[in-house]
Biopython code that builds the backbone (N, CA, C, O; Angstrom):
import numpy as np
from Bio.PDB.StructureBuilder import StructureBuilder

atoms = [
    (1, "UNK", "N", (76.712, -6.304, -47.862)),
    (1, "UNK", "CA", (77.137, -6.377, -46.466)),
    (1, "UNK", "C", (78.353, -7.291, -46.314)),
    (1, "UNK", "O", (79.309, -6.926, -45.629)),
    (2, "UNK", "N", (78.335, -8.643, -47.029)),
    (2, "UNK", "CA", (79.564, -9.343, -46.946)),
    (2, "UNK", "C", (80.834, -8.676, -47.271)),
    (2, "UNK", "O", (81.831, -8.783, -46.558)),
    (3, "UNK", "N", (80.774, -7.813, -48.627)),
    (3, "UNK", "CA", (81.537, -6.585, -48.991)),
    (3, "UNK", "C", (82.481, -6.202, -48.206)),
    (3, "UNK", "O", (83.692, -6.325, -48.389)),
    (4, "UNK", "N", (81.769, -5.591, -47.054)),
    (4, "UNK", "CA", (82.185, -4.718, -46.147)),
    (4, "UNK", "C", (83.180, -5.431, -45.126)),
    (4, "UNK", "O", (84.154, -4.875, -44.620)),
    (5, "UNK", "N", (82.830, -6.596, -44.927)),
    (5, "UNK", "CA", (84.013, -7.666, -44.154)),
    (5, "UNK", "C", (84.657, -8.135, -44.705)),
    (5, "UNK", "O", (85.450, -8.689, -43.944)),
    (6, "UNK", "N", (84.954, -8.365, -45.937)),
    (6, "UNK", "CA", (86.003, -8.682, -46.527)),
    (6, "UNK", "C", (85.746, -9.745, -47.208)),
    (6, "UNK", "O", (86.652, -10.318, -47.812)),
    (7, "UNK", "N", (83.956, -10.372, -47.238)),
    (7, "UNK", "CA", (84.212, -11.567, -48.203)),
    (7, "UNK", "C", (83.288, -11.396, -49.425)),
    (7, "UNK", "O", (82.222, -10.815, -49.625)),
    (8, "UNK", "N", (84.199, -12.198, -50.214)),
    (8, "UNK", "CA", (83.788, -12.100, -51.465)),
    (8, "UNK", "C", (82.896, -12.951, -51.597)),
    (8, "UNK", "O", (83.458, -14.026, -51.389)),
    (9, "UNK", "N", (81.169, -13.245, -51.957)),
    (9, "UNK", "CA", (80.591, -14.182, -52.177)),
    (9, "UNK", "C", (80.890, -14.802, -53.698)),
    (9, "UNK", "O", (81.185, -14.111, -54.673)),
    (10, "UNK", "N", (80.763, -16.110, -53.692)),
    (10, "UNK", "CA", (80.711, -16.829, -54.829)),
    (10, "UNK", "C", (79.750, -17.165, -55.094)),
    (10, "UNK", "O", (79.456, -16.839, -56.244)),
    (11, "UNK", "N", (78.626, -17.994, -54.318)),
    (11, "UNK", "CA", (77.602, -18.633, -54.418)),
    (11, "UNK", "C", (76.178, -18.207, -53.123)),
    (11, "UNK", "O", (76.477, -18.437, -51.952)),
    (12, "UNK", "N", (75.162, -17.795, -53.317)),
    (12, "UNK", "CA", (74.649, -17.073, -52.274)),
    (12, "UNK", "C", (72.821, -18.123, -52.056)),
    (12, "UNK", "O", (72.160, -18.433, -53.048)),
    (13, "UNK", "N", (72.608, -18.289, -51.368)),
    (13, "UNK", "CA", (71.140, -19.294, -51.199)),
    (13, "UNK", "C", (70.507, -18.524, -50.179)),
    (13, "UNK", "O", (71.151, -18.610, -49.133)),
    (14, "UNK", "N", (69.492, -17.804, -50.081)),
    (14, "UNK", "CA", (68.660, -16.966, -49.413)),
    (14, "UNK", "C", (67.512, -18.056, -48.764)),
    (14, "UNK", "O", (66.785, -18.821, -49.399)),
    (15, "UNK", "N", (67.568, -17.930, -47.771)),
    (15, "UNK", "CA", (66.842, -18.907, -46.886)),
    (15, "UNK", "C", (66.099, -18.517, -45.630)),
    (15, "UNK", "O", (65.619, -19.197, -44.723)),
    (16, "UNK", "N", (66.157, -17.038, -45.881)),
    (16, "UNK", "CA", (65.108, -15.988, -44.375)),
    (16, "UNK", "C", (63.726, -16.340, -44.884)),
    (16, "UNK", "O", (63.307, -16.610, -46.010)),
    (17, "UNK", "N", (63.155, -16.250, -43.700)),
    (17, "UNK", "CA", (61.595, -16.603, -43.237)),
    (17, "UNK", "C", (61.041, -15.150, -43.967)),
    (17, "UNK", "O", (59.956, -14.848, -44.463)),
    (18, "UNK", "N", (62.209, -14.473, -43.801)),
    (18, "UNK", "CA", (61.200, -12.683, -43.721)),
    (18, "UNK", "C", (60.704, -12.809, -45.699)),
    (18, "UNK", "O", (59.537, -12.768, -46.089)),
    (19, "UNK", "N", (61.917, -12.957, -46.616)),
    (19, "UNK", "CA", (61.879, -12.416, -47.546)),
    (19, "UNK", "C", (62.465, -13.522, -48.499)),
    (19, "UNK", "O", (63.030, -13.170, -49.535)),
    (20, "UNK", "N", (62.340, -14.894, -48.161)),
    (20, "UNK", "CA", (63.143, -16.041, -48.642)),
    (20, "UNK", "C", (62.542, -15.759, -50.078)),
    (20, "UNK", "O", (62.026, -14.650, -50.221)),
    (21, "UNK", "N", (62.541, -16.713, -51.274)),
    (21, "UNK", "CA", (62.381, -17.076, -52.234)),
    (21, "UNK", "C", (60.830, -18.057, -52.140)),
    (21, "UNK", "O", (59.906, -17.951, -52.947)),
    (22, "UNK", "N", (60.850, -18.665, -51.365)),
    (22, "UNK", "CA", (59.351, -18.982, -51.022)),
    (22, "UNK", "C", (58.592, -18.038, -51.052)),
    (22, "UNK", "O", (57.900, -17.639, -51.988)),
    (23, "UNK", "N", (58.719, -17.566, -49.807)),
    (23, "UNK", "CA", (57.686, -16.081, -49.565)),
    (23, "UNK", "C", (57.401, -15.244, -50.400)),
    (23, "UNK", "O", (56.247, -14.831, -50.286)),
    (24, "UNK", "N", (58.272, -14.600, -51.609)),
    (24, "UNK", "CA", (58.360, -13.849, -52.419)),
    (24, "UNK", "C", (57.427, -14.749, -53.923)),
    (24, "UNK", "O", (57.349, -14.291, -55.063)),
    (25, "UNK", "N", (56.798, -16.160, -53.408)),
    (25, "UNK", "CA", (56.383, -16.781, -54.789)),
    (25, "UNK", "C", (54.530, -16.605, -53.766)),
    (25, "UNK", "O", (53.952, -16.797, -52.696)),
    (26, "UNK", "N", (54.361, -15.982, -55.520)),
    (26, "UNK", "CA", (52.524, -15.622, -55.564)),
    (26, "UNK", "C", (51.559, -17.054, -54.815)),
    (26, "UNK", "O", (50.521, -16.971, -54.159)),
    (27, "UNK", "N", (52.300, -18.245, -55.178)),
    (27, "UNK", "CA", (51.390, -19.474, -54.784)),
    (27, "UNK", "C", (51.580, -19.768, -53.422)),
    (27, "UNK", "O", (50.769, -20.516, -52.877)),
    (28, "UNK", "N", (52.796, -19.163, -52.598)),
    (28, "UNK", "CA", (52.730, -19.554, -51.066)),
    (28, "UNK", "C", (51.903, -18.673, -50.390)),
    (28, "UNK", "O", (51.030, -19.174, -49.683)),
    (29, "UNK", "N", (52.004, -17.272, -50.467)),
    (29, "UNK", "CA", (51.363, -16.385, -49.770)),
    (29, "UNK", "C", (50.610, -15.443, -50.843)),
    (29, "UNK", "O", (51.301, -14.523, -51.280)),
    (30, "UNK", "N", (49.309, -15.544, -51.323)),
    (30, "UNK", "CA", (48.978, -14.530, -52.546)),
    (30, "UNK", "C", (48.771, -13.142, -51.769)),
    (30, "UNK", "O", (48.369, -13.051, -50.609)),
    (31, "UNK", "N", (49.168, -11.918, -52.739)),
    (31, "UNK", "CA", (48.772, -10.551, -51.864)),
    (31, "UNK", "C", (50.163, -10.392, -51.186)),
    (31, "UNK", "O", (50.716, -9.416, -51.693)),
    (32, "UNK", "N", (50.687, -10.784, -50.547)),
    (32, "UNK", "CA", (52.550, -10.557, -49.858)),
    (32, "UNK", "C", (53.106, -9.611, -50.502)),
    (32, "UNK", "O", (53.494, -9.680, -51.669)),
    (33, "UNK", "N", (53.207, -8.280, -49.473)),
    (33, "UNK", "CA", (53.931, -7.272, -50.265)),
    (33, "UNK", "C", (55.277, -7.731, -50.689)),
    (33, "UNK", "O", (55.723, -8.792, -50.252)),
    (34, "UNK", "N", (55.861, -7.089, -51.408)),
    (34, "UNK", "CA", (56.871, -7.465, -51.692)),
    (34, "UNK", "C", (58.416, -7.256, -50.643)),
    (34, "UNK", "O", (58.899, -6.131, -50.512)),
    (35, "UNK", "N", (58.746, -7.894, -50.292)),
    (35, "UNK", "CA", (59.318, -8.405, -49.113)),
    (35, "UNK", "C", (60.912, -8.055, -49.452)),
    (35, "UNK", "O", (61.499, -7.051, -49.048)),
    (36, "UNK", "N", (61.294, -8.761, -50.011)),
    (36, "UNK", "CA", (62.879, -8.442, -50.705)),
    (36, "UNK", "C", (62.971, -7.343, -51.349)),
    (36, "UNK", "O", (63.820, -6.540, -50.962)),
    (37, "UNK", "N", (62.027, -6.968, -52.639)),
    (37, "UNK", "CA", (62.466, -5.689, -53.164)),
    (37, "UNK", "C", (62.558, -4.736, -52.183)),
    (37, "UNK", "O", (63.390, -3.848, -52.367)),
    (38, "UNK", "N", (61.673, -4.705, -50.843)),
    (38, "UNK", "CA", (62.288, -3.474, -49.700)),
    (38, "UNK", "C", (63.054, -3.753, -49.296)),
    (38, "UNK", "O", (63.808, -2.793, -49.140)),
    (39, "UNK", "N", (63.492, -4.738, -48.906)),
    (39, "UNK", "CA", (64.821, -4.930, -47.835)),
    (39, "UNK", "C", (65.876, -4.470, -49.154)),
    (39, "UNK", "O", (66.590, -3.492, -48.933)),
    (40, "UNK", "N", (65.961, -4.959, -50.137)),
    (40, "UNK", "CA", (67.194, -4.437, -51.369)),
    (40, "UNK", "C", (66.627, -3.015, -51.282)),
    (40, "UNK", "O", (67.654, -2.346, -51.171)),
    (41, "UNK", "N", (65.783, -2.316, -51.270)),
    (41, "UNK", "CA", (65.838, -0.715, -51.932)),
    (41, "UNK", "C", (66.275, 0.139, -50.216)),
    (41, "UNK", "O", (66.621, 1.316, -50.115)),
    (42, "UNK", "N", (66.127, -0.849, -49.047)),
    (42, "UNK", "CA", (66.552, -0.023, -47.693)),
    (42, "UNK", "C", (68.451, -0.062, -47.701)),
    (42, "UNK", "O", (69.240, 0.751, -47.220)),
    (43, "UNK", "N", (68.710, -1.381, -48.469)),
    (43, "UNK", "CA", (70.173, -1.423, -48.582)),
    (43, "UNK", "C", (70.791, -0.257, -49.331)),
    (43, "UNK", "O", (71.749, 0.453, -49.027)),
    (44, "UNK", "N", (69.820, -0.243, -50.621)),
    (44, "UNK", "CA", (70.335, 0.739, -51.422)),
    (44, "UNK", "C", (70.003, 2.435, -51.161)),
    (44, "UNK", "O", (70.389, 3.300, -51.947)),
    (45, "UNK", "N", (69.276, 2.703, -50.005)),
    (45, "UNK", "CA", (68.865, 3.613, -49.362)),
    (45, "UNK", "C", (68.487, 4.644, -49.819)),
    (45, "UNK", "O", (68.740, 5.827, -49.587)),
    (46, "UNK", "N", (67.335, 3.696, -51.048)),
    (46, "UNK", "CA", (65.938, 4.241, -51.519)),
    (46, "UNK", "C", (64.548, 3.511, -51.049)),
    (46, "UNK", "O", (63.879, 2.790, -51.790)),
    (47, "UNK", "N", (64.317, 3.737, -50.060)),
    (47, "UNK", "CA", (62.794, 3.861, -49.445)),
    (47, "UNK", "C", (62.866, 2.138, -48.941)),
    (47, "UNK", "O", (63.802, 1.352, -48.791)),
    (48, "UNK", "N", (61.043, 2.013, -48.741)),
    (48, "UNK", "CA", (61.472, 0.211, -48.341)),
    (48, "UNK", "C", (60.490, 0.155, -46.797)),
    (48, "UNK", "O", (59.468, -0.507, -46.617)),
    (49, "UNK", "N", (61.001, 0.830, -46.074)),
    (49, "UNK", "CA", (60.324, 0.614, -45.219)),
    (49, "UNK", "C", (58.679, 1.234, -44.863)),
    (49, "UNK", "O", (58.252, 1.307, -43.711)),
    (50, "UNK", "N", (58.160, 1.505, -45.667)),
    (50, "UNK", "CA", (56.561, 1.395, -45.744)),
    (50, "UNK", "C", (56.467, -0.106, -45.871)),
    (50, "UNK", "O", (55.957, -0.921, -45.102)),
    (51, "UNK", "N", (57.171, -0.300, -47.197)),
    (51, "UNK", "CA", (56.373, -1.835, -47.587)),
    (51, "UNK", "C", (56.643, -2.739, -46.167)),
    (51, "UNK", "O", (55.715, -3.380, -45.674)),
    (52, "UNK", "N", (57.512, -2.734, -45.778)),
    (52, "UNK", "CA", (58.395, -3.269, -44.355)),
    (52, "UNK", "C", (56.993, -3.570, -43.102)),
    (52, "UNK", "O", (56.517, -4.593, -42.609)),
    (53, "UNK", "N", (56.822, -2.693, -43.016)),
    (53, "UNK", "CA", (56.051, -2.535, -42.184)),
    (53, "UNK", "C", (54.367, -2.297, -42.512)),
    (53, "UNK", "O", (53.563, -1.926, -41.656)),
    (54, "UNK", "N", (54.121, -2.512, -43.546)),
    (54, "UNK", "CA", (52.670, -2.743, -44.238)),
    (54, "UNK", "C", (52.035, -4.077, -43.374)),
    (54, "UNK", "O", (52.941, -4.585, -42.714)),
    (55, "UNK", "N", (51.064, -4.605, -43.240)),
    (55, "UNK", "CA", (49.636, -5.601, -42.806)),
    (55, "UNK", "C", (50.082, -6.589, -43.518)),
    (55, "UNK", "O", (50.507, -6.334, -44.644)),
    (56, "UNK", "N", (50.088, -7.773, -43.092)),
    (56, "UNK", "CA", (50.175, -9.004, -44.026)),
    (56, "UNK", "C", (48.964, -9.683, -44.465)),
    (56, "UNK", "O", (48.072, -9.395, -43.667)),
    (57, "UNK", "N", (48.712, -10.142, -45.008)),
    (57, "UNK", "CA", (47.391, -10.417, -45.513)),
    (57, "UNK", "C", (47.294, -12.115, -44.989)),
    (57, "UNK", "O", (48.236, -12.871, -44.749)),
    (58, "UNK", "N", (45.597, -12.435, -44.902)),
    (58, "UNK", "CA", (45.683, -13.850, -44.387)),
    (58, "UNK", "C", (46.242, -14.799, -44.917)),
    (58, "UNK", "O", (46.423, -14.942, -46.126)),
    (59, "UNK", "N", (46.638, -15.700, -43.850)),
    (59, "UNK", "CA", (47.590, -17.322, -43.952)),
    (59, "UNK", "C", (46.795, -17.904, -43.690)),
    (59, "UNK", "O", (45.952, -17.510, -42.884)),
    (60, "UNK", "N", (46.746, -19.126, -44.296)),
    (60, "UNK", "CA", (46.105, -20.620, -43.304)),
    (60, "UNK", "C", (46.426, -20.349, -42.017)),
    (60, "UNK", "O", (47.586, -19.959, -41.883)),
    (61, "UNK", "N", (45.648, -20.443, -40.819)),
    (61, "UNK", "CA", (45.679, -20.915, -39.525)),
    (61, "UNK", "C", (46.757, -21.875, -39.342)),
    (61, "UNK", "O", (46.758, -22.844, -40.102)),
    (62, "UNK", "N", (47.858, -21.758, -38.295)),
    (62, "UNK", "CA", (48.873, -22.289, -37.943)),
    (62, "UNK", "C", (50.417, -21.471, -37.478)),
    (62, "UNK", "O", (50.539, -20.250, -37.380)),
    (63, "UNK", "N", (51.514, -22.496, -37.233)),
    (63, "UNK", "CA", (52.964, -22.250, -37.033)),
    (63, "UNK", "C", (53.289, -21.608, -37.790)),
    (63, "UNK", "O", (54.017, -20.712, -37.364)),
    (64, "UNK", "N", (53.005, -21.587, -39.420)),
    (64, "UNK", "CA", (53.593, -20.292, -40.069)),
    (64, "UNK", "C", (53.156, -19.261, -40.303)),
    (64, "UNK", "O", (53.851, -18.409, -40.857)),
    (65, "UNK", "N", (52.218, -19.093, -40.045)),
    (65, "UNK", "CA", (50.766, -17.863, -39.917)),
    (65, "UNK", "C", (51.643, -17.262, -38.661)),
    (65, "UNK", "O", (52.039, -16.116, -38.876)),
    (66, "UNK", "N", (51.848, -17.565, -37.972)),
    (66, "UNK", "CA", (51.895, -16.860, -36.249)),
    (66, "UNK", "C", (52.968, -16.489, -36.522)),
    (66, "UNK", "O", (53.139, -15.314, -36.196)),
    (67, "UNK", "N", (54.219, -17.184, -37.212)),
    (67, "UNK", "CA", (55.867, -16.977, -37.271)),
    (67, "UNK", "C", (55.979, -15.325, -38.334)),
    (67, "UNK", "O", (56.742, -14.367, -38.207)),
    (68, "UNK", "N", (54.953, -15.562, -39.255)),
    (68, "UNK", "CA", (55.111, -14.686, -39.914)),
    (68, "UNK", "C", (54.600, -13.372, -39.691)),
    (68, "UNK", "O", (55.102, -12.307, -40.052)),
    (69, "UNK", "N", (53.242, -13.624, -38.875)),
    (69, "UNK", "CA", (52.318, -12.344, -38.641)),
    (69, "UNK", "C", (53.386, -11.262, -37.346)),
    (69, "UNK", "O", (53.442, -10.074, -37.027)),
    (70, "UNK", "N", (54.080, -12.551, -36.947)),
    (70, "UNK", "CA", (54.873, -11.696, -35.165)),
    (70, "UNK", "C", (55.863, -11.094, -35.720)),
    (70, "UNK", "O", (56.090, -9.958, -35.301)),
    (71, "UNK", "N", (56.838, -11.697, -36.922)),
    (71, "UNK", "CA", (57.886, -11.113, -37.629)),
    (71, "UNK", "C", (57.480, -9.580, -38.166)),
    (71, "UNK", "O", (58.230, -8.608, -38.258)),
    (72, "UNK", "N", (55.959, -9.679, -38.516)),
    (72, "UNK", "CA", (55.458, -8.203, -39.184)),
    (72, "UNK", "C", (55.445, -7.226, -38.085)),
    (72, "UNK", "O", (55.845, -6.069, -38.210)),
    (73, "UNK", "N", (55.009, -7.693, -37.087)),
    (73, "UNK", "CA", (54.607, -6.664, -36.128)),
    (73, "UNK", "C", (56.452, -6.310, -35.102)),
    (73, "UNK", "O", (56.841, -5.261, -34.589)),
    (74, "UNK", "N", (56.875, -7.149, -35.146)),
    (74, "UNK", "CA", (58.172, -6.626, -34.958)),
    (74, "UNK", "C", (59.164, -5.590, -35.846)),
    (74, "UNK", "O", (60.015, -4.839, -35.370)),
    (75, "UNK", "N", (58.767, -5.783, -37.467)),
    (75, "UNK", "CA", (59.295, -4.564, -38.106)),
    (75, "UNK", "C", (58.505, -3.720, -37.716)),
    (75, "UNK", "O", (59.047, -2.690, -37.313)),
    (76, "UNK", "N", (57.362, -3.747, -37.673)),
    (76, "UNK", "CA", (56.364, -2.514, -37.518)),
    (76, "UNK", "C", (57.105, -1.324, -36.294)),
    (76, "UNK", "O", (57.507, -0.169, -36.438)),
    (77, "UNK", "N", (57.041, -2.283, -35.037)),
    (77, "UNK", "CA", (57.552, -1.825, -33.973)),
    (77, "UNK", "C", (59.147, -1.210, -34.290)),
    (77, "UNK", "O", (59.408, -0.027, -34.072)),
    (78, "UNK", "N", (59.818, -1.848, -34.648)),
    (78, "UNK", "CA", (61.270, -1.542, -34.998)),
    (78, "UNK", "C", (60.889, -0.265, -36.184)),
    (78, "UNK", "O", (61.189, 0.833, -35.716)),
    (79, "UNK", "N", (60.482, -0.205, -37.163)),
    (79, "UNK", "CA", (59.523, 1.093, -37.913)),
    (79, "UNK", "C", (60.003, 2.261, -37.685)),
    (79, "UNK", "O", (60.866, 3.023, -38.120)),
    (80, "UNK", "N", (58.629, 2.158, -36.295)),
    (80, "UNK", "CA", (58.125, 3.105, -35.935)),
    (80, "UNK", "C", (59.234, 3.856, -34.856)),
    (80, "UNK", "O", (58.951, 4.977, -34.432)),
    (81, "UNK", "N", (60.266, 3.316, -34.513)),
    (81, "UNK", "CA", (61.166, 3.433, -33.790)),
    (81, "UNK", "C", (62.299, 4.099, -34.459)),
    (81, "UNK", "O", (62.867, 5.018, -33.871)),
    (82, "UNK", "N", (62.751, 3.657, -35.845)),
    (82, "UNK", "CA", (63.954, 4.150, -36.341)),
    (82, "UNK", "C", (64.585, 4.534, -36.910)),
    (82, "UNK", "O", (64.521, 4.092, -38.057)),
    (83, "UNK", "N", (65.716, 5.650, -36.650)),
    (83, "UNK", "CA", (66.446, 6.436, -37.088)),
    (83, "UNK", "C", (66.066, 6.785, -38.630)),
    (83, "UNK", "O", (65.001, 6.390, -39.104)),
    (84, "UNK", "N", (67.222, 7.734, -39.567)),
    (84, "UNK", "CA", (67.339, 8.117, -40.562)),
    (84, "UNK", "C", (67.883, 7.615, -41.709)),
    (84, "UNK", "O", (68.065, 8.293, -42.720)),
    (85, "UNK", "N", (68.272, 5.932, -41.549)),
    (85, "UNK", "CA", (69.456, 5.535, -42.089)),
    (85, "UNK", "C", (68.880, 4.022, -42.591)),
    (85, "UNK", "O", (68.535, 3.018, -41.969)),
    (86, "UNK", "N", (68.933, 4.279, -43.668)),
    (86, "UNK", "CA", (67.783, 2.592, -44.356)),
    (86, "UNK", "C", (68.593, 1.779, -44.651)),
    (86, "UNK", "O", (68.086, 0.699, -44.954)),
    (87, "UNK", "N", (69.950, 1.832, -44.712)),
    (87, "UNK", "CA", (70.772, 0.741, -44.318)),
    (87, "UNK", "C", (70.978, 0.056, -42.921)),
    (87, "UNK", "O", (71.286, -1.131, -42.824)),
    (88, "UNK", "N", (70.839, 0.652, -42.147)),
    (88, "UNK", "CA", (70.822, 0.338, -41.029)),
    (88, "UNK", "C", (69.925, -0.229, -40.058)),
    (88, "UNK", "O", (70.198, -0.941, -39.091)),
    (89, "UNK", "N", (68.200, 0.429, -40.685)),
    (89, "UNK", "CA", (67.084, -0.136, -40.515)),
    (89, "UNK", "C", (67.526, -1.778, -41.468)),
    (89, "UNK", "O", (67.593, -2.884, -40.931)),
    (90, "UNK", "N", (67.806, -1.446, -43.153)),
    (90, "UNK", "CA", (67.821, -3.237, -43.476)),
    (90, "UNK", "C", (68.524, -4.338, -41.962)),
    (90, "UNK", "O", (67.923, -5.212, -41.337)),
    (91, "UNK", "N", (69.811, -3.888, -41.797)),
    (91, "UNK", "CA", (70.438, -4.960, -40.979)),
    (91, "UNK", "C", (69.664, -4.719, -39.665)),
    (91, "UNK", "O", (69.678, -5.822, -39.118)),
    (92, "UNK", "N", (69.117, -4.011, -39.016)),
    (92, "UNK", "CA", (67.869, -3.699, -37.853)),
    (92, "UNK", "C", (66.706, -5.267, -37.945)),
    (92, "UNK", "O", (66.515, -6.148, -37.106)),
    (93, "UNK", "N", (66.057, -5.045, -39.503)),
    (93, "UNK", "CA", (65.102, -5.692, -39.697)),
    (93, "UNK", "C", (65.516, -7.249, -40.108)),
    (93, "UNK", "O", (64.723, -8.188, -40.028)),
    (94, "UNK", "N", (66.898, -7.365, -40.563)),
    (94, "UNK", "CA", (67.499, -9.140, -41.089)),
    (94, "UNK", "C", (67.625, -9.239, -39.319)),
    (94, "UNK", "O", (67.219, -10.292, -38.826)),
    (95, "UNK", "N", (68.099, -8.319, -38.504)),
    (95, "UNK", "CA", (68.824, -9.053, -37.099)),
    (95, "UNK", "C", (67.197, -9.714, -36.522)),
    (95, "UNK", "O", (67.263, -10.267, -35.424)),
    (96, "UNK", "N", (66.186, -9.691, -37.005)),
    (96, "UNK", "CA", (64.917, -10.344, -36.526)),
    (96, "UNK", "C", (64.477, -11.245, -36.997)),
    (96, "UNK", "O", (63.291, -11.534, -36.837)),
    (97, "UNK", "N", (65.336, -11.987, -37.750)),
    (97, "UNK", "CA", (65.041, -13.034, -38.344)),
    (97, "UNK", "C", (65.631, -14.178, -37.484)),
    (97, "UNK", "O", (66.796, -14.258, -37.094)),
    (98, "UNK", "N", (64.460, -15.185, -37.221)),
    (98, "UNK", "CA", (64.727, -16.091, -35.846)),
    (98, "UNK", "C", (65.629, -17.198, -36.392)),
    (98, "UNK", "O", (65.756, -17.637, -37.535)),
    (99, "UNK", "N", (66.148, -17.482, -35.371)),
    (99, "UNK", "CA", (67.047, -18.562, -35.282)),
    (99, "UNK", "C", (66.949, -19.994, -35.788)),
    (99, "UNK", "O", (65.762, -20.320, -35.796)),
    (100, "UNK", "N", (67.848, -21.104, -36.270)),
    (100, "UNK", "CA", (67.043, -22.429, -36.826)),
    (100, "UNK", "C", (66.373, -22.743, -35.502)),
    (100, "UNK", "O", (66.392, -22.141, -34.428)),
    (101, "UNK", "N", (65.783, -23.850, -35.885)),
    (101, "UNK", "CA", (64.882, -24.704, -34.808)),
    (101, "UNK", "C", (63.363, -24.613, -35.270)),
    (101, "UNK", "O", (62.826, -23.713, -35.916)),
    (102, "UNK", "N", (62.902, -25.601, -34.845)),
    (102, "UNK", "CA", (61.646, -25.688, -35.919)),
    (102, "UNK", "C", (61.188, -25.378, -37.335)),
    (102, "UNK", "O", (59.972, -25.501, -37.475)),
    (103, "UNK", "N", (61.528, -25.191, -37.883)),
    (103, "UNK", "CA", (62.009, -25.341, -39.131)),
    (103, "UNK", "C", (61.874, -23.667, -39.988)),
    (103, "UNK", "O", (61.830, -23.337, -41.173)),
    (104, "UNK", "N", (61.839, -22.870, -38.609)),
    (104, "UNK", "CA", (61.849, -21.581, -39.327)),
    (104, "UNK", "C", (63.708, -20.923, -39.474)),
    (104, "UNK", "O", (64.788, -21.511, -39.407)),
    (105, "UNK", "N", (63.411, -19.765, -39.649)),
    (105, "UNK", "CA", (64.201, -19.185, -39.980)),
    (105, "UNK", "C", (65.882, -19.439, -40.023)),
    (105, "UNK", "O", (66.759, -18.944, -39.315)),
    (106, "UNK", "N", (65.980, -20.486, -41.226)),
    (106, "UNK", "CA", (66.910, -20.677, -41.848)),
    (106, "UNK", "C", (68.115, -20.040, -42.351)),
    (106, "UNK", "O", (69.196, -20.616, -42.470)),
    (107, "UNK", "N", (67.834, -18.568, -42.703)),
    (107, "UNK", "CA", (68.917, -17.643, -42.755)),
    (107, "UNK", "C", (69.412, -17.440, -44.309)),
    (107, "UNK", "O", (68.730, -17.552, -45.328)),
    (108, "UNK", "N", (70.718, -17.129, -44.195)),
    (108, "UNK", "CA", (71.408, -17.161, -45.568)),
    (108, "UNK", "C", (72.221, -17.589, -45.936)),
    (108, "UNK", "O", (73.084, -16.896, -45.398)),
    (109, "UNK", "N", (73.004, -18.660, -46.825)),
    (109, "UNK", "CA", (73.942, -19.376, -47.003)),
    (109, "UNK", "C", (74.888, -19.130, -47.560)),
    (109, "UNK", "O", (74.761, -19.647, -48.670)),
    (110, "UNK", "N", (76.301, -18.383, -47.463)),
    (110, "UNK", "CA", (76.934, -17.926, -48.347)),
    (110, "UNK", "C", (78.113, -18.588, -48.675)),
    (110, "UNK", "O", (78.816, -18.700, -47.670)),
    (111, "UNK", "N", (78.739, -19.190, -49.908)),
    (111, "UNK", "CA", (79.909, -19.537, -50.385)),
    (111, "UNK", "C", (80.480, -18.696, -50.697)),
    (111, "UNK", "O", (80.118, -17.974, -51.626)),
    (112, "UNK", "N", (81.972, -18.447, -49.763)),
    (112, "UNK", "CA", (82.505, -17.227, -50.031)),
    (112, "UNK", "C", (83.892, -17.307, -50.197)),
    (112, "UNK", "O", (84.118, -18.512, -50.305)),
    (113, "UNK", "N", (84.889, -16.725, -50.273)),
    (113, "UNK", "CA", (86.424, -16.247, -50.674)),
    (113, "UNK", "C", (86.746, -15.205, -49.798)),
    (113, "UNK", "O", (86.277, -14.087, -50.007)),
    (114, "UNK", "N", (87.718, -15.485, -48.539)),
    (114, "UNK", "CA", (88.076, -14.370, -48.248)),
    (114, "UNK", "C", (89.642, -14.315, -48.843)),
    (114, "UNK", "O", (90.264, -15.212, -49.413)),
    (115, "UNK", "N", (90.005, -13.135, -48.558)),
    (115, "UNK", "CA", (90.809, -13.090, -48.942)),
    (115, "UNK", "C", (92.187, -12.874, -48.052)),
    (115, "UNK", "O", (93.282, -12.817, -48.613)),
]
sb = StructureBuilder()
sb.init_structure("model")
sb.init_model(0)
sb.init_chain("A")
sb.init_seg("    ")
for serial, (resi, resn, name, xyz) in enumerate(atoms, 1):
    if name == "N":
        sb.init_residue(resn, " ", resi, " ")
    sb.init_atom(name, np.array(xyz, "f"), 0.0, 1.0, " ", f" {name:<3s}", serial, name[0])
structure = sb.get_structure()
């Protein structure tokens, strides 16, 4: 996606709530479908959104339980809603990734080169 605007990444730190590097490790959430490999196979616009929109399995009770379970049910909804085009669903499903403040959704950090 940076590609497409003109910048070249150098250095990239993945920091979404949806599909961070946390989330994607067996000891934070055990059972967590796999989160990134769909969002990469909707970019590459081979499939993705089943897993997308799959049940999350239980969290400890709390702020990140709720942040995460509402994030599911918003792809779900967004899902069940859209179009033909799994690139477009990916940037659909990153534009739901919440804003800083409270210590969620951090985003993505990119060191880049434009040119």
């Amino acid at each position: 996606m940076f590609e497409a605007v003109g910048i070249r990444a150098l250095r990239t730190l993945d920091r979404t709530v949806q599909a961070g590097p946390k989330v994607g490790d067996g000891r934070y959430w055990p059972g967590l479908p796999p989160l990134r490999r769909a969002m990469n196979s909707l970019l590459h616009g081979s499939g993705g959104a089943a897993t997308l929109g799959s049940w999350l399995p239980p969290l400890p009770a709390g702020r990140a339980a709720a942040v995460h379970h509402a994030l599911a049910a918003r792809r779900r909804r967004l899902i069940a809603t859209w179009s033909s085009d799994p690139a477009g669903l990916a940037r659909a499903v990153w534009a739901l990734e919440p804003r800083s403040g409270g210590g969620f959704g951090h985003g993505l950090m990119v060191i880049g080169r434009v040119p």
